[in-house]
C-alpha positions as CSV (number, residue, x, y, z in Angstrom):
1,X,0.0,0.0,0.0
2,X,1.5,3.3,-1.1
3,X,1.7,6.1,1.3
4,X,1.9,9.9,1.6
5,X,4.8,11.7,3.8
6,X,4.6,15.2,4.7
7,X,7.9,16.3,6.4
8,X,7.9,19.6,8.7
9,X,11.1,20.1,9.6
10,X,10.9,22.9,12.3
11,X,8.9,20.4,14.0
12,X,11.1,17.3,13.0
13,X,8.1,15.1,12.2
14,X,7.2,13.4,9.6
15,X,3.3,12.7,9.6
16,X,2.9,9.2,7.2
17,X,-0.6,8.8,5.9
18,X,-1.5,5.1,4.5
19,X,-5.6,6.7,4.7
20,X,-7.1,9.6,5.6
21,X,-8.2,8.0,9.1
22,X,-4.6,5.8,9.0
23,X,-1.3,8.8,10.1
24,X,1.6,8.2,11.5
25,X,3.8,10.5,13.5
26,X,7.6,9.8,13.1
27,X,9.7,12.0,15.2
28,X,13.7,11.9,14.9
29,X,14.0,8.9,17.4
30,X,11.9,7.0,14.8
31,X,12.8,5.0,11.2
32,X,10.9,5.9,7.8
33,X,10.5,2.6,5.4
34,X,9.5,2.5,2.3
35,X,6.7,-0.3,2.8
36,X,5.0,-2.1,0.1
37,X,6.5,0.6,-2.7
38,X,10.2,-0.4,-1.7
39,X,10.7,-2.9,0.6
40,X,13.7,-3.2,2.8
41,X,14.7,0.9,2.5
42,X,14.4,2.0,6.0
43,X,16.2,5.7,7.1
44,X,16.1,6.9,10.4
45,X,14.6,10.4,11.0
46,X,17.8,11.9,13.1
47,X,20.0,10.8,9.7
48,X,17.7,12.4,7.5
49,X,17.8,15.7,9.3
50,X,21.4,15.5,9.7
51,X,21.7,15.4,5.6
52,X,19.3,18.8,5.8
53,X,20.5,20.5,8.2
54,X,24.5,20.5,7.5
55,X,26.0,23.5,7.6
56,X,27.9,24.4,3.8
């Protein structure tokens, strides 16, 4: 099943919606996967920020 992410990073959530009833709240302690769309990619929250939020 194929799901929508929306990512607010002031917050550092990620809200994961499989339905409109069905949302998930990651927060940086958490892992993202990619489910049934590609299975076996998982990506913890804190590493994601970290890639975001490097200073250049």
């Amino acid at each position: 099943m194929a799901s929508t992410k929306l990512i607010y990073p002031h917050s550092a959530r990620i809200y994961v919606y499989q339905s409109q009833t069905d949302v998930r709240v990651l927060q940086r302690t958490d892992s993202l996967n990619g489910g049934d769309v590609h299975p076996g990619f998982e990506l913890t929250i804190e590493r994601l920020y970290e890639a975001v939020t490097k200073p250049k």
